[in-house]
ZAMARGU-4260 file (C-alpha; in steps of 0.2 Angstrom, whole numbers, plus 5000, padded with zeros to 4 digits):
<rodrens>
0) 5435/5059/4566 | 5429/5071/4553 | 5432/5060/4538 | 5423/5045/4549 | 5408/5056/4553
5) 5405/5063/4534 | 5405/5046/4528 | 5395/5039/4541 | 5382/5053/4537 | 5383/5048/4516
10) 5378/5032/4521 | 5366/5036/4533 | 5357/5045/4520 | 5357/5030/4511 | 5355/5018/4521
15) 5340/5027/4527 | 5332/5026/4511 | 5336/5005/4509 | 5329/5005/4527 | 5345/4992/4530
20) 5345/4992/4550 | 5363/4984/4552 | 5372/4998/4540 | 5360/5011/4547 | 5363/5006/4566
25) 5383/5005/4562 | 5381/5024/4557 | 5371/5029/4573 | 5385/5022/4584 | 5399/5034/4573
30) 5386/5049/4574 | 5387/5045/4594 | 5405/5042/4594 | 5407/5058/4585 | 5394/5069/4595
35) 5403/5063/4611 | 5421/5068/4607 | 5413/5086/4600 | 5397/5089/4601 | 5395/5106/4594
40) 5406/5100/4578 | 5395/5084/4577 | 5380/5094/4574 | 5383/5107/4564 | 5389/5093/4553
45) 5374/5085/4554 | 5364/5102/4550 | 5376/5104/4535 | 5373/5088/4527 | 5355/5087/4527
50) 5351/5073/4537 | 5340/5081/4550 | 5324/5078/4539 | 5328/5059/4537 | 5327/5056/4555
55) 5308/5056/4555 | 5309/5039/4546 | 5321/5033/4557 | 5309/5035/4572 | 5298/5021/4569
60) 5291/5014/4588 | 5296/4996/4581 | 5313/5000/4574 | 5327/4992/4585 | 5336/5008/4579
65) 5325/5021/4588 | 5331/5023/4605 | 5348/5027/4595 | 5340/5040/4585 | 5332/5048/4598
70) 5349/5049/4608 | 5356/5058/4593 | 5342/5068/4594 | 5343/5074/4611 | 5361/5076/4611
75) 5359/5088/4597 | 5348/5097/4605 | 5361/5102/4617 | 5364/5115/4605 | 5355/5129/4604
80) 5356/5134/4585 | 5349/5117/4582 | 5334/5117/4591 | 5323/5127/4579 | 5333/5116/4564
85) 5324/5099/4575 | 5307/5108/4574 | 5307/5111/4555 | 5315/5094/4553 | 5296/5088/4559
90) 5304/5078/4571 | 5292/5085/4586 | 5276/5072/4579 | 5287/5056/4579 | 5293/5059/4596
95) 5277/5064/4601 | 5270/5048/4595 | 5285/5038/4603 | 5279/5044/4620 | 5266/5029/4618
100) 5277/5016/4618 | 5280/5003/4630 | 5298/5002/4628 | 5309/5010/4645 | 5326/5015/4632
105) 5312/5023/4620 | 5303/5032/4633 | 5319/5039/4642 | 5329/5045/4625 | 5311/5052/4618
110) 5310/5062/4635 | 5328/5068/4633 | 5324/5072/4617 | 5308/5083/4619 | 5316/5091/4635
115) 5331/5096/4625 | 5323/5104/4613 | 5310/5113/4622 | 5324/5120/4634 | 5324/5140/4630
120) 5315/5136/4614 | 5298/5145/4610 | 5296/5136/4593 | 5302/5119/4603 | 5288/5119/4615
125) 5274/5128/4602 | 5278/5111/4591 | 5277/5099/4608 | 5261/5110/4612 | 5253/5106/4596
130) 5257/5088/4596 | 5249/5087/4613 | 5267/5080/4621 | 5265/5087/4640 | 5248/5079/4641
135) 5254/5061/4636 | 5272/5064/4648 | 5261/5071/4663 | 5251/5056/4661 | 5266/5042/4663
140) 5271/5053/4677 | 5255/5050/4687 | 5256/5032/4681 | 5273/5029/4686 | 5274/5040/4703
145) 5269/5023/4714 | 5285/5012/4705 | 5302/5016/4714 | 5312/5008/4706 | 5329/5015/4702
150) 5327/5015/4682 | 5311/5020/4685 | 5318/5035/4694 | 5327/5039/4681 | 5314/5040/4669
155) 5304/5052/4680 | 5317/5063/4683 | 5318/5063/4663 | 5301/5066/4662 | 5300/5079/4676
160) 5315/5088/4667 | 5306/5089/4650 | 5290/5097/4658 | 5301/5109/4666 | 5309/5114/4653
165) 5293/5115/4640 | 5284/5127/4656 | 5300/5138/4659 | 5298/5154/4661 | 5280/5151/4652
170) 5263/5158/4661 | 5254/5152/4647 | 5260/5133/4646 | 5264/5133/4668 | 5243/5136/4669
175) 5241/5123/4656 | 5252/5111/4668 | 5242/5116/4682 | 5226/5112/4675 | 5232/5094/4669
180) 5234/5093/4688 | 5253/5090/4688 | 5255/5099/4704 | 5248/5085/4717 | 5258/5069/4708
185) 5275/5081/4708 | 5270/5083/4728 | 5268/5062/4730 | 5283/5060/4720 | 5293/5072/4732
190) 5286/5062/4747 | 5288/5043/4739 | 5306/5049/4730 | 5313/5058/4743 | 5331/5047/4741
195) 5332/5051/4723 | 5342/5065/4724 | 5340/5069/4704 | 5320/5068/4703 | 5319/5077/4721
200) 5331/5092/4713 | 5321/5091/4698 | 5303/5091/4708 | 5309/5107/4717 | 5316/5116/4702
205) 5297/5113/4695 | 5289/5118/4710 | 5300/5134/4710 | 5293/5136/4693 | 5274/5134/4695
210) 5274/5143/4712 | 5276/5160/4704 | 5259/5159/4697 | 5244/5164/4708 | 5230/5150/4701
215) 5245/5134/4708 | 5245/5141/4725 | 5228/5133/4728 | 5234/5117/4722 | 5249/5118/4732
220) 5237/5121/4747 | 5226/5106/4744 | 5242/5095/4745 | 5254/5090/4758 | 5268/5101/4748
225) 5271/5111/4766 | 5276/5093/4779 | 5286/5085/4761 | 5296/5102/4761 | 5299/5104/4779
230) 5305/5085/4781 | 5317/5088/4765 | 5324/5102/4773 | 5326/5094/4790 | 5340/5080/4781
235) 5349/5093/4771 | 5364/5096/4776 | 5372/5106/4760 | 5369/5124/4758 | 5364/5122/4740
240) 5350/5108/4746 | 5343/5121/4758 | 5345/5136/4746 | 5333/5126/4734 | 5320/5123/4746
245) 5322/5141/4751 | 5319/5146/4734 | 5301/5136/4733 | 5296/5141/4751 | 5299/5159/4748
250) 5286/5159/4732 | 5273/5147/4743 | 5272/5155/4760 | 5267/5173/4751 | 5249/5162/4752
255) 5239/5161/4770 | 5232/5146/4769 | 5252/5139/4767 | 5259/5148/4779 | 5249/5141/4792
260) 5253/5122/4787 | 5274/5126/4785 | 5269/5133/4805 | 5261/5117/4811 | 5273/5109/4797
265) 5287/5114/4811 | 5297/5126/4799 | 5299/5139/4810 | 5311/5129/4822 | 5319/5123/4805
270) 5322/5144/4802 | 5327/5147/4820 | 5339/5131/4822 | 5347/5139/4802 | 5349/5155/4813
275) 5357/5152/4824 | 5372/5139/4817 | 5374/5154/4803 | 5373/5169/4816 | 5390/5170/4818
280) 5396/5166/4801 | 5407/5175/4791 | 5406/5162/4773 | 5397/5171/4760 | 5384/5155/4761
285) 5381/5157/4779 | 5377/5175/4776 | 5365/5170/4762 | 5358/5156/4775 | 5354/5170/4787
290) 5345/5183/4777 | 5335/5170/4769 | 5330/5160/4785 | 5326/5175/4793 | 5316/5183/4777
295) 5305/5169/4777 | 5302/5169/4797 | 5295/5186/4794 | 5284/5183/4776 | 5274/5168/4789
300) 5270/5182/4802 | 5262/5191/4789 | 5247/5180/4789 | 5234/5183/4802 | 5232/5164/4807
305) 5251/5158/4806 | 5256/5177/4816 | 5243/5172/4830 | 5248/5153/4832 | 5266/5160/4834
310) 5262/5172/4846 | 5252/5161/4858 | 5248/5175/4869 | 5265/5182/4868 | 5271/5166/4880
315) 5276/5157/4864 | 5296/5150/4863 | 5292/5157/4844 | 5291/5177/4848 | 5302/5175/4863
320) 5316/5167/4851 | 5313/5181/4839 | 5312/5196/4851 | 5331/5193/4858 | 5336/5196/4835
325) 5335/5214/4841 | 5347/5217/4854 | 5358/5207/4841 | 5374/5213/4834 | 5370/5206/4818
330) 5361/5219/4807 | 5348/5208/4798 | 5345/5197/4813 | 5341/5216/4820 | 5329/5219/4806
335) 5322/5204/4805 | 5318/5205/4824 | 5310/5223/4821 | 5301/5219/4808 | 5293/5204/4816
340) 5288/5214/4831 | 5278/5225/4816 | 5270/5211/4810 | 5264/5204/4830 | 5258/5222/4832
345) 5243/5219/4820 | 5232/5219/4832 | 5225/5229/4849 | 5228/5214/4861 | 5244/5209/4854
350) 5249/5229/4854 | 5246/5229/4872 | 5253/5212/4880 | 5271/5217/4870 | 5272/5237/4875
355) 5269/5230/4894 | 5284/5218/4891 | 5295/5231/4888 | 5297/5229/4869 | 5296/5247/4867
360) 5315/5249/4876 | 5323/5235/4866 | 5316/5245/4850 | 5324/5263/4858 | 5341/5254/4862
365) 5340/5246/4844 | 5337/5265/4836 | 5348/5273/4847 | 5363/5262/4838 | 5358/5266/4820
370) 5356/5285/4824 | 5372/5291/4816 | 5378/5282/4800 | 5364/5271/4804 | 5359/5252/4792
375) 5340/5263/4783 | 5332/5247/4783 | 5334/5241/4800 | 5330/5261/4805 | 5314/5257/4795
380) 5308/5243/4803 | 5309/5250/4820 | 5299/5264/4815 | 5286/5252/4808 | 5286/5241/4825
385) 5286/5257/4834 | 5271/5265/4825 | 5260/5249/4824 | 5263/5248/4844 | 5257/5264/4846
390) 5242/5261/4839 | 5231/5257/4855 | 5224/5270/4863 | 5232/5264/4881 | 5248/5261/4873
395) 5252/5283/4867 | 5255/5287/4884 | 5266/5274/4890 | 5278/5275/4875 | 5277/5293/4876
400) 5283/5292/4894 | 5295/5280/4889 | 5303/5292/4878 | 5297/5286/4861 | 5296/5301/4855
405) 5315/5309/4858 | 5321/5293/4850 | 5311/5297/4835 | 5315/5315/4834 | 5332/5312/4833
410) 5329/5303/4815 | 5322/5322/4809 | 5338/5326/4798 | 5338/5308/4790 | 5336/5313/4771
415) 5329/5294/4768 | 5313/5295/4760 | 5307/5278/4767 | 5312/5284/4787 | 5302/5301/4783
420) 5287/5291/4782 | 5288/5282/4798 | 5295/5294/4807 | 5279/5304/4804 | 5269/5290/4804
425) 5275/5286/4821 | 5274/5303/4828 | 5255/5304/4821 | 5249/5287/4831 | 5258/5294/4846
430) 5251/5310/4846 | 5233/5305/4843 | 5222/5307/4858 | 5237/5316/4869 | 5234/5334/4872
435) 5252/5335/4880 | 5262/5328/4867 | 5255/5337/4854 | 5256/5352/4861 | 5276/5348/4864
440) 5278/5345/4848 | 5269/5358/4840 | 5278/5369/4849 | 5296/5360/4843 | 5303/5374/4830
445) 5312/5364/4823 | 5301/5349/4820 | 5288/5361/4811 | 5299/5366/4799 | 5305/5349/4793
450) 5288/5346/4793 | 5283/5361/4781 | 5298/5355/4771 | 5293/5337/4768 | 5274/5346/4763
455) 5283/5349/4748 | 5291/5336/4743 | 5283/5331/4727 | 5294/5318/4722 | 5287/5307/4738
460) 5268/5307/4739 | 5269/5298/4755 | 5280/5309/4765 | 5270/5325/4758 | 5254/5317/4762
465) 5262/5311/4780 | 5269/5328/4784 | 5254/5337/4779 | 5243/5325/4792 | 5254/5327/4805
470) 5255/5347/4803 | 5235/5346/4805 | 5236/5334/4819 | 5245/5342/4830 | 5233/5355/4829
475) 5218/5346/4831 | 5226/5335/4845 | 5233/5352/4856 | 5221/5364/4851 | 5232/5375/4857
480) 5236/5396/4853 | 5256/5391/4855 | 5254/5377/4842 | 5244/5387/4832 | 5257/5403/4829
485) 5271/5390/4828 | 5264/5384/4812 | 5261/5400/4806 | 5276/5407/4810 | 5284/5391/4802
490) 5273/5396/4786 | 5264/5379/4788 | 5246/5387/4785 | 5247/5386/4766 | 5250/5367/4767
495) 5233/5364/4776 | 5224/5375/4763 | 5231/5363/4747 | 5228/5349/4761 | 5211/5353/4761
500) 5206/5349/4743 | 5215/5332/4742 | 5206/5318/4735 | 5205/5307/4751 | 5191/5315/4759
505) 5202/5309/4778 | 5214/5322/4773 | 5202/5335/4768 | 5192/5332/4783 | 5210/5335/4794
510) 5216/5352/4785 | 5196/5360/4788 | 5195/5356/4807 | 5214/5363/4809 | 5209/5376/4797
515) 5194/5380/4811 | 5204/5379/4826 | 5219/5392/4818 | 5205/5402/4814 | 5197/5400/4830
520) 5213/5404/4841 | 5224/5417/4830 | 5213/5423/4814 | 5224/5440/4814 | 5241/5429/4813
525) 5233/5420/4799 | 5223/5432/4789 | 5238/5436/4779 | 5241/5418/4773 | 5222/5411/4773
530) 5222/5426/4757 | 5237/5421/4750 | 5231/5403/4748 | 5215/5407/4743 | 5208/5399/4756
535) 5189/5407/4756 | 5189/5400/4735 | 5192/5385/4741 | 5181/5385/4754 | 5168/5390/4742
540) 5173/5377/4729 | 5169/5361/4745 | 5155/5370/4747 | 5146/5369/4730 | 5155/5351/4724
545) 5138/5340/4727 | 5152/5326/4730 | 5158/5332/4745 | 5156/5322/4760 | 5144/5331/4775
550) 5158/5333/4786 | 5167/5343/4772 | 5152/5353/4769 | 5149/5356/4788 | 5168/5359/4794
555) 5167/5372/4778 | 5154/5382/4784 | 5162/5380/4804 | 5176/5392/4796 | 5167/5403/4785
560) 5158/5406/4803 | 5175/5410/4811 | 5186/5422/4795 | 5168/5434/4795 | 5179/5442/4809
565) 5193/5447/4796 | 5189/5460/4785 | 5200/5454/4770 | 5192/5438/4771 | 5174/5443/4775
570) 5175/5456/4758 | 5183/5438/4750 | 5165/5430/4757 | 5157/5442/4750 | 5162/5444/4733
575) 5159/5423/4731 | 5141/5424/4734 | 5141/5412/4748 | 5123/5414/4752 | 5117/5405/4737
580) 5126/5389/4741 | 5123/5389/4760 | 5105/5391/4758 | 5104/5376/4745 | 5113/5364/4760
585) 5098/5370/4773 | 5088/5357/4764 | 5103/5344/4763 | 5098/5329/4771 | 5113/5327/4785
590) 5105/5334/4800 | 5123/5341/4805 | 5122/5349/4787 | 5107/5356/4787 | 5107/5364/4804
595) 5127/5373/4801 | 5118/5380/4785 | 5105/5389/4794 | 5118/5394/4806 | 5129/5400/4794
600) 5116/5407/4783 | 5110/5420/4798 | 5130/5425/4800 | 5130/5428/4782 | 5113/5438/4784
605) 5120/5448/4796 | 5135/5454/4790 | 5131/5455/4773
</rodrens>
């Protein structure tokens, strides 16, 4: 085969310079012959002997001999180290060129060609770029769409293959597809193809492509890409098929405007009837079926629209379906289920119709299981659900009666960052408003001392942030002496002081009115740490930054009012020349401002 090949490549060399059609075509067939028994062998041959840079030549759109060449070409191309040789062979023009023929064998080995050697090739697709190539092959595409006959299939799938792989893992050349308007003929072909197993592999593996990029999903929305996708999936029956579906909707549903056509598409009973034939599975593929199916349910009830059309009033099959996930014994149907219930819970109505059902129990039994070596995620997600629910104002009472808070408690020793922040979280929304609960908690020893704990965790801004909010709220919310002198004893007050200068003015707004209220109730248990903290410099720094918000400036003068009792702190007061800043704000153009100034300007006055 060797001997054949190195002789059939001499006289190809020369043959191509008589331009002897019947001696060159009778070398083609051996270079075929020979790339087909051993295709790496074949062409490195080929590359050896030169006869790359005669193929140009060879390439001529009348020459019988061209479909041939261009067959070499693509099988070549196979190879990865002779992709950048097909480049500098200047074989991209030719093919370029080729694309306008009229001839079905040309057009289908010129596509093979082109796709081949763009695939994985930056220097493949710069050359087709330049030579304008996509632009010509998106064109017979659009032309070709309406014609389903079988060889025509071929040739789209061809077609479809070589944009593919010019695009791949390309922003740059995936926008410049985009903007030709490739995505709506690919969605037509999808819905006129649909039999063509090869094209409709080959639209999906494009689709999954373009889809990552923000600017297609307008286009996709524009089209009728969700009802061709959900009627694909419905006569899958393989685990692959579906997977590559999956692997397109995922990418399209993180848009709005899409989620709400896959919902009236009818996905959603496509994901529930997936659910429940892999529930009980135990193959790998129905385990992946599951996860996915259930992913995607929950990425739809992120958008506002597609969440509410679900939910219809909480009477709808939909949330019924995907409320009995959570007493499930299958951990990501569990999470999946709590994480929907976090994403019904967006707003007050829907918050108050799902507490009332009894959500609130199922999510308690559902904790209650992960306590002790619990699944993180699925602990997560329940937190979430149970904080969003908690939201309402009429809702803190009734969770609070129903125990939500001794479930959540029990999560204090967890040393997972992302449970700390719901876990706060949730206690925070519970407490809001509830004089009781607060005071309950604030008196819990133990829970202020995590608390103070997780206020300095540096390494999570979150849980810092979250702890520090939680440790003022229960404060604010109890106004109570108890509260008060268990965060002091807990050595809590420090955190409220560094809380106070934060950059979120919320924050800074929380520490000063639970700085006031510890001041108010047990200055003499504070004293001692409002000095260590350097509370009054900071005080005095709120004060003079004009940026501060009016209710910074006023709550800041409300506890300079309440340390003058403390003689450490009043000498502090003193010796920051307080007066001077005050008097400046009796002018400030906040009422509320203006009026603590003069207020506090007369203490000042007084016990000067």
């Amino acid at each position: 085969m060797a001997d054949n090949l190195s002789d059939a490549l001499k006289k190809l060399k020369l043959a191509s310079a008589d331009s002897t059609t019947d001696s060159v075509e009778s070398c083609l067939d051996c270079l075929l012959k020979a790339l087909a028994h051993n295709n790496a062998d074949a062409s490195g041959k080929i590359q050896e002997m030169g006869v790359l840079p005669l193929l140009p030549t060879l390439l001529a759109p009348q020459s019988s001999c061209t479909p041939k060449v261009a067959n070499i070409i693509a099988e070549v191309a196979k190879n990865e180290f002779m992709r950048s040789p097909c480049v500098e062979a200047g074989l991209i023009p030719p093919l370029v060129q080729l694309l306008h023929s009229k001839d079905h064998e040309v057009l289908l080995q010129t596509g093979r060609a082109l796709g081949n050697i763009c695939y994985d090739s930056h220097e493949g697709r710069s050359a087709v770029d330049l030579a304008g190539g996509a632009q010509i092959v998106a064109g017979h595409i659009k032309s070709l769409s309406q014609n389903t006959d079988p060889d025509n299939g071929k040739l789209l799938t061809v077609f479809c293959g070589m944009l593919m792989n010019y695009s791949n893992d390309n922003d740059s050349l995936q926008a410049q597809l985009i903007n030709m308007g490739v995505i709506p003929t690919l969605v037509k072909l999808l819905g006129l193809h649909s039999d063509n197993t090869a094209l409709t592999e080959m639209c999906l593996i494009a689709f999954g492509n373009l889809a990552e990029l923000e600017s297609s999903k307008e286009q996709f929305a524009s089209t009728n890409i969700a009802e061709e996708l959900v009627r694909l999936f419905q006569r899958q029956a393989e685990h692959e098929k579906k997977e590559m579906i999956f692997e397109v909707l995922a990418p399209l549903a993180e848009n709005d405007v899409i989620k709400l056509q896959l919902v009236e598409a009818g996905l959603v009973e496509c994901l529930l009837d997936v659910v429940v034939h892999t529930v009980d599975g135990v193959r790998e593929e129905d385990v992946a079926q599951l996860k996915t199916a259930s992913d995607l349910m929950v990425l739809l009830l992120l958008g506002d629209e597609s969440m509410q059309k679900l939910f219809e009033g909480g009477k709808g099959s939909v949330f019924q379906r995907v409320l009995s996930w959570v007493p499930s014994h299958n951990h990501q149907l569990q999470l999946a289920g709590a994480l929907a219930i976090a994403n019904f819970a967006r707003n007050d109505g829907n918050c108050i119709h799902m507490v009332e059902s009894g959500i609130v129990q199922k999510l308690l039994e559902l904790l209650d299981r992960h306590v002790d070596e619990g699944n993180v995620t699925v602990q997560h997600a329940a937190l979430s659900a149970l904080r969003n629910l908690a939201i309402p104002v009429v809702n803190k009472a009734k969770m609070l009666s129903a125990g939500v808070s001794d479930t959540v408690l029990k999560f204090l020793p967890s040393e997972m960052p992302p449970v700390q922040f719901k876990l706060l979280g949730t206690l925070r929304m519970l407490i809001d408003t509830q004089a009781d609960a607060a005071d309950q908690l604030g008196t819990n020893g133990k829970l202020v001392e995590r608390l103070v704990e997780w206020c300095e965790a540096k390494d999570h801004a979150g849980v810092m942030g979250e702890s520090n909010r939680l440790l003022s709220a229960l404060i604010r919310h109890s106004k109570s002496k108890d509260v008060v002198k268990t965060v002091i004893q807990g050595a809590g007050v420090k955190h409220l002081v560094v809380m106070a200068t934060s950059e979120h003015m919320i924050m800074q707004n929380e520490a000063l009115v639970a700085l006031g209220l510890i001041a108010g109730l047990d200055l003499v248990g504070a004293e001692k740490d409002f000095v260590g903290a350097g509370l009054v410099q900071v005080l005095h720094k709120l004060l003079s930054d004009e940026m501060s918000a009016p209710e910074v400036k006023y709550n800041s003068m409300v506890i300079i009012c309440a340390v003058m009792g403390s003689g450490p702190l009043h000498k502090e007061v003193q010796g920051l020349a307080f007066i001077d800043v005050v008097s400046k704000l009796r002018s400030h153009e906040n009422k509320t401002v203006s009026h603590q100034a003069s207020l506090t300007e007369q203490r000042l006055t007084a016990q000067s």
